[in-house]
FIFI-212070 format. One record per residue (C-alpha): chain; residue in three letters; residue number from 1; y, z, x. Coordinates in steps of 0.1 Angstrom, whole numbers, plus 5000, padded with zeros to 4 digits. Each point is the difference from the previous one (the first is absolute). Layout:
{rec A ALA NUM {Y Z X}}
...
//
This chain:
{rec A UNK 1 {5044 4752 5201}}
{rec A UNK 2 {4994 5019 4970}}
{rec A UNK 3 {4963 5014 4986}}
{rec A UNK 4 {4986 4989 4976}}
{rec A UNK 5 {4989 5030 4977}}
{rec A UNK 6 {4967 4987 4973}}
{rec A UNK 7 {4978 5018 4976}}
{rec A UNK 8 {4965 5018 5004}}
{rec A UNK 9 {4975 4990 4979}}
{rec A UNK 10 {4959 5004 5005}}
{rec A UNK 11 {5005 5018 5035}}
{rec A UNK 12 {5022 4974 5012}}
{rec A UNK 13 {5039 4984 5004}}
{rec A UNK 14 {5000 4977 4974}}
{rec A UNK 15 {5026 4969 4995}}
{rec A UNK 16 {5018 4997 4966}}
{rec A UNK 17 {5001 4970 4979}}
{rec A UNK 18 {5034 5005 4988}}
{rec A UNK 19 {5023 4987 5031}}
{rec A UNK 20 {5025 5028 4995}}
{rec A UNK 21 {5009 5023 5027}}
{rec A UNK 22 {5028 5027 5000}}
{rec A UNK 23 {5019 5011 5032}}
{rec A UNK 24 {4991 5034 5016}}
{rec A UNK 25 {5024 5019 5026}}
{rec A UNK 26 {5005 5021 5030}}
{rec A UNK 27 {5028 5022 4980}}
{rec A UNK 28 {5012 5014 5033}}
{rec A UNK 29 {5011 4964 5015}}
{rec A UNK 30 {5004 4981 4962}}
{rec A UNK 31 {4977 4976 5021}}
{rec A UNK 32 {4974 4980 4978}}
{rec A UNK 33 {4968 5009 5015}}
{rec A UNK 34 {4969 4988 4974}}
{rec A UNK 35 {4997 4979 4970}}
{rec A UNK 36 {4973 5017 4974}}
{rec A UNK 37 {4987 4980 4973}}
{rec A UNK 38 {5003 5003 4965}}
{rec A UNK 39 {4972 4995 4980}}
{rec A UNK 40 {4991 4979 4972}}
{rec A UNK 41 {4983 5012 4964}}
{rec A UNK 42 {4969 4976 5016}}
{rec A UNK 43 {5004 5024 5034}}
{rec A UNK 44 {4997 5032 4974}}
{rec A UNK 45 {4970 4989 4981}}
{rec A UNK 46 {4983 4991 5036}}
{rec A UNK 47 {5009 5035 5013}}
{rec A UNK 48 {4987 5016 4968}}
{rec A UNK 49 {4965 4980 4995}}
{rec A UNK 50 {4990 5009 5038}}
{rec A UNK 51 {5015 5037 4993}}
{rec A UNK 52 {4976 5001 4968}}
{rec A UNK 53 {4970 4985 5014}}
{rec A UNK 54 {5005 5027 5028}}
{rec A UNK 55 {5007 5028 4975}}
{rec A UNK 56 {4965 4992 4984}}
{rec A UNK 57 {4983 5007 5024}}
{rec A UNK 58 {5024 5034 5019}}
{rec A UNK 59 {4993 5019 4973}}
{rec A UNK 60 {4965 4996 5011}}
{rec A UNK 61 {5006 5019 5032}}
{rec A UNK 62 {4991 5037 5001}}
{rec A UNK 63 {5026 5028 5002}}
{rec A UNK 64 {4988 5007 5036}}
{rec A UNK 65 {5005 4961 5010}}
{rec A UNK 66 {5035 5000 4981}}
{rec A UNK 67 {5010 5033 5022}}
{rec A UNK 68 {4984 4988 5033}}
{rec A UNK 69 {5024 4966 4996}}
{rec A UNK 70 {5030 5019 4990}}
{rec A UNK 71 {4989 5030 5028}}
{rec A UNK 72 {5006 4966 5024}}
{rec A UNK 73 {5027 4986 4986}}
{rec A UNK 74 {5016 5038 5007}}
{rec A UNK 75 {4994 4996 5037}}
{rec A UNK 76 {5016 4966 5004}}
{rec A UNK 77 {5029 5005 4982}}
{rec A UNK 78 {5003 5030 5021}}
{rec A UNK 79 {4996 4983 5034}}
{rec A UNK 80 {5023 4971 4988}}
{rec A UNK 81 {5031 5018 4995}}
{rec A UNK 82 {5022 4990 5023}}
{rec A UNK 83 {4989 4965 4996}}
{rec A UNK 84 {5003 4998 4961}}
{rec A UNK 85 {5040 5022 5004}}
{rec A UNK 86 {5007 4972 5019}}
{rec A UNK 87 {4995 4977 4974}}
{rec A UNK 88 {5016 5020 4974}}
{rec A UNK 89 {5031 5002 5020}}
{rec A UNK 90 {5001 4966 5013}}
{rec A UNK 91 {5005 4988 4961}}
{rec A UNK 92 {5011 5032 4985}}
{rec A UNK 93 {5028 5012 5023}}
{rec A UNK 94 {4985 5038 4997}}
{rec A UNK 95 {5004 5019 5034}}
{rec A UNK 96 {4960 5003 5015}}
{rec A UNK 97 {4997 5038 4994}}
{rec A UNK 98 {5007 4993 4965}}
{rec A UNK 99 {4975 4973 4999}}
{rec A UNK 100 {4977 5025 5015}}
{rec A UNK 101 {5003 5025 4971}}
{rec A UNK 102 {4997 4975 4971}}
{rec A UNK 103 {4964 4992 5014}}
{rec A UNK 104 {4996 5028 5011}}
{rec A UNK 105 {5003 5011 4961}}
{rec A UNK 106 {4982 4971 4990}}
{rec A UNK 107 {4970 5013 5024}}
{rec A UNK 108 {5003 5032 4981}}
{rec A UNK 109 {4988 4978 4965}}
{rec A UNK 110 {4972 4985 5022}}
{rec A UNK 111 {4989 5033 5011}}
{rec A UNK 112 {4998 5012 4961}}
{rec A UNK 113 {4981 4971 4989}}
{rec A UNK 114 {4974 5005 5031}}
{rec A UNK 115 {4987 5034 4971}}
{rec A UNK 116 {4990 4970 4978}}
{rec A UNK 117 {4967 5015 4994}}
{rec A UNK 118 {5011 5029 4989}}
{rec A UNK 119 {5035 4989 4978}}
{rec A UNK 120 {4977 4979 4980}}
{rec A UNK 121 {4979 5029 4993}}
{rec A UNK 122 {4992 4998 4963}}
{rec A UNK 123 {4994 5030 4971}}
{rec A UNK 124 {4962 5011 4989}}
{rec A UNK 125 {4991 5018 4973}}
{rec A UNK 126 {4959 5010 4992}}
{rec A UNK 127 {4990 5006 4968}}
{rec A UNK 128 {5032 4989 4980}}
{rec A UNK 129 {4977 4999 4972}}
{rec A UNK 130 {4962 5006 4996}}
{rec A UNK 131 {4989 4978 5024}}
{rec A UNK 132 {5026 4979 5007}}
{rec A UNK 133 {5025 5001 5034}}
{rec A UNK 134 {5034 4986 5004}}
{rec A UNK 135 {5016 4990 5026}}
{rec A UNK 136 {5031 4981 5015}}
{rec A UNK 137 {5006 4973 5022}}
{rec A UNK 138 {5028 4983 5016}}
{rec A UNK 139 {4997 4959 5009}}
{rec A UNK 140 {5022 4977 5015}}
{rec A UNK 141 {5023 4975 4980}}
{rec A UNK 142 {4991 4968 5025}}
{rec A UNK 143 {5030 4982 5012}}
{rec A UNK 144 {5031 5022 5000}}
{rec A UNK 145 {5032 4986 5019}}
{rec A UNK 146 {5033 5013 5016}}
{rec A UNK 147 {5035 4993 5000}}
{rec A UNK 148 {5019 5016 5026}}
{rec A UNK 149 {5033 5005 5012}}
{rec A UNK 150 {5020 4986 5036}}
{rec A UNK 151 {5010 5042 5009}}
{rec A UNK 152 {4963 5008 5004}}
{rec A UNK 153 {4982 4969 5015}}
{rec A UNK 154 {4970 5027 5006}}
{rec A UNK 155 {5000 5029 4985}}
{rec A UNK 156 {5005 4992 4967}}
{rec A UNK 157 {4971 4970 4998}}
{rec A UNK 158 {4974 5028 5015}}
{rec A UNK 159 {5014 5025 4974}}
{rec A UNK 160 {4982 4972 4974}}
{rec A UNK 161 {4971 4983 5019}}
{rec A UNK 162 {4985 5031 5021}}
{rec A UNK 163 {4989 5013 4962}}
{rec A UNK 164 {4997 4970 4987}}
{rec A UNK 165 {4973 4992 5024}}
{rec A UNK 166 {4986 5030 5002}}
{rec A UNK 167 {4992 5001 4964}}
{rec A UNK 168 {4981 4968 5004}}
{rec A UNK 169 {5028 4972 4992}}
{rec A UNK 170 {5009 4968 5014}}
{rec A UNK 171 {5038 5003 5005}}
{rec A UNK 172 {5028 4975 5004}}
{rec A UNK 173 {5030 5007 5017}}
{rec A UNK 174 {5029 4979 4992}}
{rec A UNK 175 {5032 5012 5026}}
{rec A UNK 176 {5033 5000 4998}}
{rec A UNK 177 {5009 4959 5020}}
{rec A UNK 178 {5029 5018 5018}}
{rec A UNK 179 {4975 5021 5023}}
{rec A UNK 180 {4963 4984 5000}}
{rec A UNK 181 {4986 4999 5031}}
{rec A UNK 182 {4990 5036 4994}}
{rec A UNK 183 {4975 4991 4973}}
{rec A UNK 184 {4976 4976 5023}}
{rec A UNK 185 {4997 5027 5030}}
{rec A UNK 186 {4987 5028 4971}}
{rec A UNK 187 {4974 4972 4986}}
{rec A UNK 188 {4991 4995 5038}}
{rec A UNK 189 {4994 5034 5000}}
{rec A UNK 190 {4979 5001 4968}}
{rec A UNK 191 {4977 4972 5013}}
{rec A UNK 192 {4996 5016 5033}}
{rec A UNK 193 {4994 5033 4985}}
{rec A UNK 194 {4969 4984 4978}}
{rec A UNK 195 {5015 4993 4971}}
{rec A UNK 196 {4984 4972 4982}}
{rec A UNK 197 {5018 4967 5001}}
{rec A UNK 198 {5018 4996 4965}}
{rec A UNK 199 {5007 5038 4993}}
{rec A UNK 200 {5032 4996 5015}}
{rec A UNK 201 {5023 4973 4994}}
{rec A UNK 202 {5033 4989 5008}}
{rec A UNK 203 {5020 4981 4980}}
{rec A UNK 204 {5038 4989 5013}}
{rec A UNK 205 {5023 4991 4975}}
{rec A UNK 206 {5029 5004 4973}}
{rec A UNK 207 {5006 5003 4964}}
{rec A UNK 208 {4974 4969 4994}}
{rec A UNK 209 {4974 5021 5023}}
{rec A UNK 210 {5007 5033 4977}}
{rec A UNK 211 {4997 4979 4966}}
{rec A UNK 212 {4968 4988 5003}}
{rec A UNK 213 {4984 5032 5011}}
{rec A UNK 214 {5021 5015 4970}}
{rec A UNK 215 {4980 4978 4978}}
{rec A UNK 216 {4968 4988 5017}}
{rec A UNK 217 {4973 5016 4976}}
{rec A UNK 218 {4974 5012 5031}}
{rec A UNK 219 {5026 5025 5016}}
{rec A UNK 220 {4997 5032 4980}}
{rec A UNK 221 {5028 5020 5013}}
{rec A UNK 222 {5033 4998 5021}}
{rec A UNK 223 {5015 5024 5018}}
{rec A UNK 224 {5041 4996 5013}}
{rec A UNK 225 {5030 5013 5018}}
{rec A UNK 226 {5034 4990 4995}}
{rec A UNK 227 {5033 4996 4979}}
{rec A UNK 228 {4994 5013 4963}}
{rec A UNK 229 {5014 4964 4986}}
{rec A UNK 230 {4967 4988 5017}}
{rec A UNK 231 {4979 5031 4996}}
{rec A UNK 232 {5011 4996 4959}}
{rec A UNK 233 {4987 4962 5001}}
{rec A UNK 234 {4967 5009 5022}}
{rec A UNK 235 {4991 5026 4973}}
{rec A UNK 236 {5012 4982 4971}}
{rec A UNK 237 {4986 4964 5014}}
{rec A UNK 238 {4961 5020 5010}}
{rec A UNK 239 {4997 5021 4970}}
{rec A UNK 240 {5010 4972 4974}}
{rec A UNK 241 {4970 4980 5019}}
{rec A UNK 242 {4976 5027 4997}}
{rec A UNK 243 {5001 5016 5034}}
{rec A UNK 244 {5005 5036 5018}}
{rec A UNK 245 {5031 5000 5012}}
{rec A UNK 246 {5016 5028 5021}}
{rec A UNK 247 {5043 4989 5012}}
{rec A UNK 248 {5018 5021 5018}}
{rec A UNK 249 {5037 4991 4996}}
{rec A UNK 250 {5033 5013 5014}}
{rec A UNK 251 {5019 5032 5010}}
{rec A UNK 252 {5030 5019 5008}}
{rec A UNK 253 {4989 5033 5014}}
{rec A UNK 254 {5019 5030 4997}}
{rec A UNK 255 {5006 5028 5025}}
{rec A UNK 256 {5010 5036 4985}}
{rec A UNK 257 {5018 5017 5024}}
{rec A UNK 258 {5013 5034 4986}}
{rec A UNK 259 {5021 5027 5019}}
{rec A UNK 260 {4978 5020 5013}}
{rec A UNK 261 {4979 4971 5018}}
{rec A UNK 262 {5001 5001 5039}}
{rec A UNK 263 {5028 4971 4999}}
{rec A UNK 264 {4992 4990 5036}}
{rec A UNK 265 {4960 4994 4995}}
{rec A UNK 266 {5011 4981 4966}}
{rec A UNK 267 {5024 4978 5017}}
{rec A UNK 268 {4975 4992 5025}}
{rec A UNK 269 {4974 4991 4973}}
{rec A UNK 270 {5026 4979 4975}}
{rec A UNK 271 {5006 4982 5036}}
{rec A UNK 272 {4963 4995 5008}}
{rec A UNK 273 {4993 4990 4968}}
{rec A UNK 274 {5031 4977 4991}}
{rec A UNK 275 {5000 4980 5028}}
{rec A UNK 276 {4964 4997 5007}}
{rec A UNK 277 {4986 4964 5005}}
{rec A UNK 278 {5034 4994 4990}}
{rec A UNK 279 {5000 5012 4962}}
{rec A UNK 280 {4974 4974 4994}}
{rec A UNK 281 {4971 5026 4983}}
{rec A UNK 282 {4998 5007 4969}}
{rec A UNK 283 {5000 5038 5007}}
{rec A UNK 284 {5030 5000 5020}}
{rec A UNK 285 {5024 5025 4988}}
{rec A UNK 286 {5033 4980 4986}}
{rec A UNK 287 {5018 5028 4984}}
{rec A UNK 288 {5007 5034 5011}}
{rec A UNK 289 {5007 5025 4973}}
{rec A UNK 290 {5025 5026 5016}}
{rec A UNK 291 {5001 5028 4976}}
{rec A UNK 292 {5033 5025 5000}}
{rec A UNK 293 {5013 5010 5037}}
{rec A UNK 294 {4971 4980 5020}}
{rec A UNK 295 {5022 4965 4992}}
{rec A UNK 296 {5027 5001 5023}}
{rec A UNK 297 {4979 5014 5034}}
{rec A UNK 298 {4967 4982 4993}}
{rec A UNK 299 {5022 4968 4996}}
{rec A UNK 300 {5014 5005 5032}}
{rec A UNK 301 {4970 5008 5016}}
{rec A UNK 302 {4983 4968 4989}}
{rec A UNK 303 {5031 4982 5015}}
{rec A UNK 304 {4998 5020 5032}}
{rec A UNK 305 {4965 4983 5009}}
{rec A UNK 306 {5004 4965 4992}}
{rec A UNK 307 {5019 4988 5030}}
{rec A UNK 308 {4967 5011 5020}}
{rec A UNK 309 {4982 4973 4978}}
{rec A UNK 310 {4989 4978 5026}}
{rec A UNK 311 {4994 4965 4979}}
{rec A UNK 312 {4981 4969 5019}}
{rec A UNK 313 {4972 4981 5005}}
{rec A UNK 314 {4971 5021 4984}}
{rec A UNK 315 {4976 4985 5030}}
{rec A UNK 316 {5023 5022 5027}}
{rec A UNK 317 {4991 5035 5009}}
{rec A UNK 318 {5035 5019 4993}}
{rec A UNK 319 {5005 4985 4968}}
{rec A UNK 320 {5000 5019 4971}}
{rec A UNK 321 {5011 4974 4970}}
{rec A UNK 322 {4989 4970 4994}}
{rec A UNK 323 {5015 4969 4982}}
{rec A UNK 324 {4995 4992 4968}}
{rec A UNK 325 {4976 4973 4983}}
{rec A UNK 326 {5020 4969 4995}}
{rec A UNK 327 {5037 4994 5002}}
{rec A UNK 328 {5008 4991 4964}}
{rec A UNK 329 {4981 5035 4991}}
{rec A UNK 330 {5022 5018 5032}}
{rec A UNK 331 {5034 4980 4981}}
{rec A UNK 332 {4987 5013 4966}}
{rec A UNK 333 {5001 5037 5012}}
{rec A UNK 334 {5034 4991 5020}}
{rec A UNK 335 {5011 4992 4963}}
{rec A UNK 336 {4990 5030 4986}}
{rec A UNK 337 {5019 5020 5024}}
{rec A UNK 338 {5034 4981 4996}}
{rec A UNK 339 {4991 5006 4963}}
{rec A UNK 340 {4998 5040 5002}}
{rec A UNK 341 {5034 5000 5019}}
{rec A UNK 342 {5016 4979 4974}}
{rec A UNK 343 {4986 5021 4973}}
{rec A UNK 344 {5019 5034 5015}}
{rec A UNK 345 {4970 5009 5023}}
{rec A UNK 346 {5015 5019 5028}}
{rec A UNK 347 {4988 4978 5038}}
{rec A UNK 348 {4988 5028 5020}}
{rec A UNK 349 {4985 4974 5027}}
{rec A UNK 350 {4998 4959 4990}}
{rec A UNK 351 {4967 4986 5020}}
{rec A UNK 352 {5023 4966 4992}}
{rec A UNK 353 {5019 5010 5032}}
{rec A UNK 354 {4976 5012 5020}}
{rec A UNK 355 {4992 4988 5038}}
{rec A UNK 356 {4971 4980 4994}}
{rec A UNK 357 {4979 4975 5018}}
{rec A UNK 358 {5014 4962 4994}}
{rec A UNK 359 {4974 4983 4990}}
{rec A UNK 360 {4972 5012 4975}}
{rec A UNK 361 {5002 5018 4966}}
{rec A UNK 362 {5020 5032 5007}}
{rec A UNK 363 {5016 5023 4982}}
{rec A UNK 364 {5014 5032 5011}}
{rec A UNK 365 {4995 5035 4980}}
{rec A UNK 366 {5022 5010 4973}}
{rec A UNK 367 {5010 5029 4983}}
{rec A UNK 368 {5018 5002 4962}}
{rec A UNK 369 {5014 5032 4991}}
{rec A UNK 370 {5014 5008 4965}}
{rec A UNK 371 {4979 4975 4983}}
{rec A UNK 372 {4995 5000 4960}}
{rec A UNK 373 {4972 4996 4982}}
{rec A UNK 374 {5017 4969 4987}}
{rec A UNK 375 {5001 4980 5031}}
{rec A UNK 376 {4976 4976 5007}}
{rec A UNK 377 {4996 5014 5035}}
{rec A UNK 378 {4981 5027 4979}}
{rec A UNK 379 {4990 4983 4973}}
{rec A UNK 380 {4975 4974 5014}}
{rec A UNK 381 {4975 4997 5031}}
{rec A UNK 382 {5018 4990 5031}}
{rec A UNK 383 {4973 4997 5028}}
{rec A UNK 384 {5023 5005 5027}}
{rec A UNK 385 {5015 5024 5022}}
{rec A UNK 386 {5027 5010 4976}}
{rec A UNK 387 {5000 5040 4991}}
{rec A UNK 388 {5018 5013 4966}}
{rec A UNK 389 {5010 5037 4995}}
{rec A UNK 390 {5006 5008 4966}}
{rec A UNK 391 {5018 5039 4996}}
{rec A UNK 392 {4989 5020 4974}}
{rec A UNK 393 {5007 5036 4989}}
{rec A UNK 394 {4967 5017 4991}}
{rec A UNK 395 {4966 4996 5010}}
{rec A UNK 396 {4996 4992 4959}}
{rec A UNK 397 {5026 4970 5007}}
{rec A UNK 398 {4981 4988 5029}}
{rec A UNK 399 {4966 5000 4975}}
{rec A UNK 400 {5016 4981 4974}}
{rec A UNK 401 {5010 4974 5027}}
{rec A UNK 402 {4967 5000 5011}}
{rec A UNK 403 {4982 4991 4966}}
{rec A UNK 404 {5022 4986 4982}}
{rec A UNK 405 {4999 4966 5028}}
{rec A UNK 406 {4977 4973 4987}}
{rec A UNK 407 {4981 5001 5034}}
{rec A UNK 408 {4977 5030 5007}}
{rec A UNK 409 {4979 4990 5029}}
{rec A UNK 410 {5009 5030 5030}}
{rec A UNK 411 {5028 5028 5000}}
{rec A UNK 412 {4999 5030 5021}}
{rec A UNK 413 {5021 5035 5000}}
{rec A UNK 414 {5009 5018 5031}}
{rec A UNK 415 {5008 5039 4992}}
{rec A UNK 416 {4987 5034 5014}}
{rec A UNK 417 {4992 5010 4962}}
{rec A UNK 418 {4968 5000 4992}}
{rec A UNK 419 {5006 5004 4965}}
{rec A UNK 420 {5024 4975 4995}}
{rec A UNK 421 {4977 4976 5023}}
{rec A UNK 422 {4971 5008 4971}}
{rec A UNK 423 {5020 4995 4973}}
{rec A UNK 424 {5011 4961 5014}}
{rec A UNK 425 {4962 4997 5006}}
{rec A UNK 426 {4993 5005 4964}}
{rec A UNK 427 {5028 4984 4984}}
{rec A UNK 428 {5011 4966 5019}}
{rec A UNK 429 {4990 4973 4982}}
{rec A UNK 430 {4988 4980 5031}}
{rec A UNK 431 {4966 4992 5014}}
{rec A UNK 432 {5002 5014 5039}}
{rec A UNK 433 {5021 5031 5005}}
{rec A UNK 434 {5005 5012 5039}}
{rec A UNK 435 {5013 5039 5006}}
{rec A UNK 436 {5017 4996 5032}}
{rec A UNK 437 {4981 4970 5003}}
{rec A UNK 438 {5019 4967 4997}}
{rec A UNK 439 {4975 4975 4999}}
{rec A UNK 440 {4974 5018 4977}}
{rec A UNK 441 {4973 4973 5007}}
{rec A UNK 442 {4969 5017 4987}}
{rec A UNK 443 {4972 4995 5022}}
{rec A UNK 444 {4967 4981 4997}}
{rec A UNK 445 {4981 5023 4980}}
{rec A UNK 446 {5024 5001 4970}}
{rec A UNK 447 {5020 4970 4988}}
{rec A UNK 448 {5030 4983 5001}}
{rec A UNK 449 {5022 4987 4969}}
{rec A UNK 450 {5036 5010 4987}}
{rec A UNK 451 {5010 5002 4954}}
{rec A UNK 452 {5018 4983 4983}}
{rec A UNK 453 {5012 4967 5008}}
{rec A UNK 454 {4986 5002 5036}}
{rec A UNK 455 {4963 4998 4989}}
{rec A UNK 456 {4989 4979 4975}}
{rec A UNK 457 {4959 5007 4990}}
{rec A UNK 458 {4978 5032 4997}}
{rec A UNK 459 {4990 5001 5035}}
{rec A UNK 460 {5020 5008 5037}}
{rec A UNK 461 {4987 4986 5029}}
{rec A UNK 462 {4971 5012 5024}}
{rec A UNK 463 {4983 5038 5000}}
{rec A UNK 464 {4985 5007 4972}}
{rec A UNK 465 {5018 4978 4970}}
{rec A UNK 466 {4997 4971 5023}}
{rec A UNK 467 {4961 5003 5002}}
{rec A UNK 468 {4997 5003 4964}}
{rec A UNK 469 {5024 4967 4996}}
{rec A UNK 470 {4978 4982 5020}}
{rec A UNK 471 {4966 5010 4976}}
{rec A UNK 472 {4992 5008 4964}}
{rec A UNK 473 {4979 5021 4986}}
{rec A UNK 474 {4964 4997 4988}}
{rec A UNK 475 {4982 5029 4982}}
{rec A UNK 476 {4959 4994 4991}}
{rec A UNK 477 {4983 5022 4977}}
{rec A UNK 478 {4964 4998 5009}}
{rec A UNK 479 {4965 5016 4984}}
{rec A UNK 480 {4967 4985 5016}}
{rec A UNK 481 {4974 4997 4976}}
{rec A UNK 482 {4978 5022 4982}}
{rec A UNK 483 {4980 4987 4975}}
{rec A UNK 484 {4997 5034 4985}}
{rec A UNK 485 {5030 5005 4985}}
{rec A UNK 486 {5015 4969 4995}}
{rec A UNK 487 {5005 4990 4963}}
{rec A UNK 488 {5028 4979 4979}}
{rec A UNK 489 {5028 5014 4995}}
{rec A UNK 490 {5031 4985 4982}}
{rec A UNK 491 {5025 5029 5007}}
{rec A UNK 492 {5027 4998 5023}}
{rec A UNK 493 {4991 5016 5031}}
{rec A UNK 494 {5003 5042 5007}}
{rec A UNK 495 {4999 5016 5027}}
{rec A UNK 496 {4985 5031 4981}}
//
C-alpha cells in the first residue's frame, strides 16, 4: 500500500485536477512507499487565488499577532522533531541525527523571524525640511512562493516562509516530488500554530507546477534552491515576467588545507563534511586543496577513517550514512567516479566496491587523489559521496583554484596562520568562507548565498537580506497643514 501524498491549499489537503502522480521512495529499501501528485497550471492558479485572498488580509495582522503565530509555530516544530526526522528520513535516506540538525537549523530561521517587530523597524527623520518629516516604511509584496530542493525537505522551505510570513506574506511552497510528505506536516503546524488558513500553501508538483508560478501575474516574488541550469531558468524565467527572484544554484566547495594545519582535525572535518548525508548538500566539501607537504599525510589520513564509515538505513541508530536520493542519481555519481579513474585520477577508496546493504540506493564513500582541474570529477557538481583532492604548491595556487572555478557557493581553509587565514577571508571570491570551519553555514541572523554562478539575484536567503527580499520600501514625506505659510510654489522642492 503506498500513500498518497496531495497538496495544501486554504488550510486543507486538497486533490489535483491533473491525474498525474510521481513515485516517492524509502531510499534505504528502493521500496515504493507514496505516490505524490503533480499539479496542474489549473491546481497553481487555485493555490495562488486562495494564497492572495489570504495575503489581503495577513498583512492586516499586527506585528505582535504575526510574532505570537510564529512564537507558536517555534514551539511545535520544536516538540515535533523526532516525528518530522522521521519523515525526512523515511523519504530522504538522511541518518535521524542529521535530520535533527537540518530542522534544527531551520528552527534557528523561525526563531529570527519571531523579532518581526523589530526587523521591520523603519527610519524617521523630524524636521527634514521646515515642517515637513520623512520617514520609511517597509510592506509586504502579497503572494511570494518557494521552490525548494529534495536535500533539505525542511530547512530550506522555513529558510523562505518563516520571513516570508513574518513580513506579512501569503507564501506558497512548491517541494521538491522526490521528498513531500515533509511539506503537509509544516502546513499542519502553521494551522495549529494560528496561522490563518491561506497564508501557507502547498503546492506538489513538477516543471508544469513551477511554470505557472513562474508566470502567474499575482505572485510577486520566488525564492529557489537547486542546480544552477535551473536556478539560471528560475531567474531568467521570473525576472523576464516581472518578478523578484532570488536562485540559488550549484557548488563545488573547496577545502584549503596548508602545512601547517593540524592534519588530523582537518582530515576529520574533510570526512564529516564529504560524506555527510552522503554528499548530498550543497555545502559539502568536494575538493580538498592539499597545499605543499600536507598532500601525502592528510591523504592518508582521510583514507585511514573511511572504513569506520558505517553506511545503512538512516532510520537505525549506529548508522552514520545514508543512501542516496534515487538510484539513477546514485548510478550518475557511480559514473562520475569510473570517469575520474579513467581520466588519471588516482582510486584512493572506490565506494563502487564497498559492503553495502542489498537493496536500496547505496553507495559507499570515495576518495580521488591526484585529480586535475580538468576532470569532470572537479569540474562539475556531483552530489554524492565522492571526495577530490587536488595538490597544489602554494597557498597562492590553492587561491587561484579557488576563484577561478565557476561555482563560488562555500570553501573553507584550515591553517594555524592567522594572517594567511585573513588574507583568504578577504580575497576568495566565494560567498561563505569557514576558518577551521567546514560547513561555514552562517547562522540565522545573517544570510546565506554563495557568487558567481551559485547565486543568481541581489538577495541570499534568510537574516537580514531575506527579510528585505520579502518587502520593499516605502518612504512618506509628510507636512500637516498650516494655513500660515502655505503659498504656491512652482519650484522643485528644497530642503533648505
Amino acid at each position: 500500500m503506498t500513500t498518497r501524498i496531495s497538496h495544501w491549499i486554504d488550510g486543507a489537503v486538497a486533490q489535483g485536477s491533473s491525474g498525474r502522480v510521481g513515485p516517492v521512495y524509502n531510499p534505504a529499501s528502493g521500496e515504493q512507499t507514496g505516490e505524490v501528485e503533480l499539479a496542474s497550471a489549473d491546481d497553481v492558479r487555485t493555490a495562488v487565488a486562495s494564497a492572495a485572498k489570504a495575503a489581503a488580509e495577513w498583512r492586516n495582522a499586527s506585528l505582535s499577532t504575526r510574532a505570537a503565530v510564529l512564537f507558536a509555530f517555534r514551539e511545535l516544530l520544536h516538540d515535533s522533531l523526532d516525528e518530522l526526522a522521521d519523515i525526512v528520513t523515511s523519504e530522504h535516506g538522511k541518518v535521524h541525527s542529521d535530520a535533527v540538525g537540518e530542522i534544527s537549523r531551520g528552527l534557528e530561521n523561525v526563531e529570527y523571524a519571531t523579532g518581526v517587530p523589530n526587523l521591520l523597524k523603519g527610519g524617521f527623520s523630524e524636521q527634514a525640511s521646515s515642517g515637513v518629516d520623512v520617514y520609511s516604511i517597509r510592506q509586504p509584496l502579497g503572494v511570494v512562493a518557494g521552490i525548494t530542493p529534495f536535500n533539505f525537505p525542511v530547512m530550506v522551505p522555513l529558510w523562505m516562509c518563516a520571513g516570508a510570513i513574518a513580513a506579512g506574506n501569503a507564501f506558497v511552497l512548491k517541494p521538491s516530488e522526490k521528498d513531500p510528505s515533509a511539506s503537509l506536516f509544516l502546513a499542519r503546524l502553521w494551522q495549529r500554530a494560528g496561522l490563518p488558513d491561506g497564508v501557507f500553501t502547498v503546492v506538489q508538483g513538477d516543471k508544469e507546477a513551477v511554470d505557472t508560478l513562474l508566470i502567474h501575474p499575482d505572485v510577486s516574488a520566488l525564492s529557489f534552491v537547486g542546480s544552477t541550469p535551473i536556478a539560471r531558468y528560475i531567474y531568467e524565467t521570473g525576472t523576464a515576467a516581472g518578478k523578484r527572484v532570488q536562485a540559488l544554484g550549484g557548488a563545488k566547495n573547496h577545502m584549503v588545507v596548508l602545512p601547517d594545519a593540524d592534519l588530523e582535525m582537518a582530515a576529520d572535518a574533510a570526512v564529516s563534511a564529504a560524506y555527510g548525508a552522503a554528499g548530498e548538500r550543497c555545502m559539502s566539501i568536494s575538493v580538498v586543496v592539499a597545499v605543499g607537504d600536507s598532500a601525502d599525510p592528510l591523504v592518508e589520513a582521510i583514507a585511514r577513517r573511511l572504513p569506520d564509515v558505517t553506511v545503512g538505513d538512516g532510520a537505525k541508530p549506529d548508522t552514520q550514512m545514508g543512501p542516496l536520493i534515487t538510484a539513477a542519481h546514485r548510478d550518475k555519481v557511480a559514473s562520475y567516479i569510473a570517469a575520474g579513474a579513467d581520466e588519471g585520477a588516482t582510486l584512493v577508496v572506490d565506494g563502487r566496491e564497498a559492503d553495502l546493504p542489498a537493496d536500496g540506493f547505496f553507495l559507499g564513500t570515495t576518495l580521488l587523489d591526484h585529480v586535475r582541474p580538468t576532470m569532470s570529477v572537479y569540474t562539475d557538481e556531483i552530489f554524492g559521496p565522492v571526495l577530490s583532492v587536488v595538490r597544489v604548491d602554494t597557498y597562492d595556487d590553492a587561491l587561484e583554484l579557488v576563484n577561478s572555478h565557476e561555482f563560488g557557493n562555500g570553501t573553507a581553509i584550515f591553517t594555524r596562520d592567522g594572517g594567511a587565514a585573513r588574507s583568504f577571508q578577504y580575497d576568495v571570491q566565494v560567498g561563505m568562507v569557514g576558518i577551521n570551519v567546514p560547513i561555514p553555514v552562517p547562522v540565522a541572523s545573517y544570510s546565506f548565498g554563495g557568487w558567481k554562478a551559485s547565486l543568481f539575484g541581489d538577495n541570499h536567503m534568510y537574516g537580514p537580506e531575506g527579510m528585505a527580499f520579502y518587502t520593499r520600501g516605502k518612504v512618506v514625506t509628510s507636512r500637516w497643514p498650516d494655513p500660515a505659510t502655505s503659498t504656491v510654489d512652482l519650484g522643485f522642492p528644497r530642503t533648505r
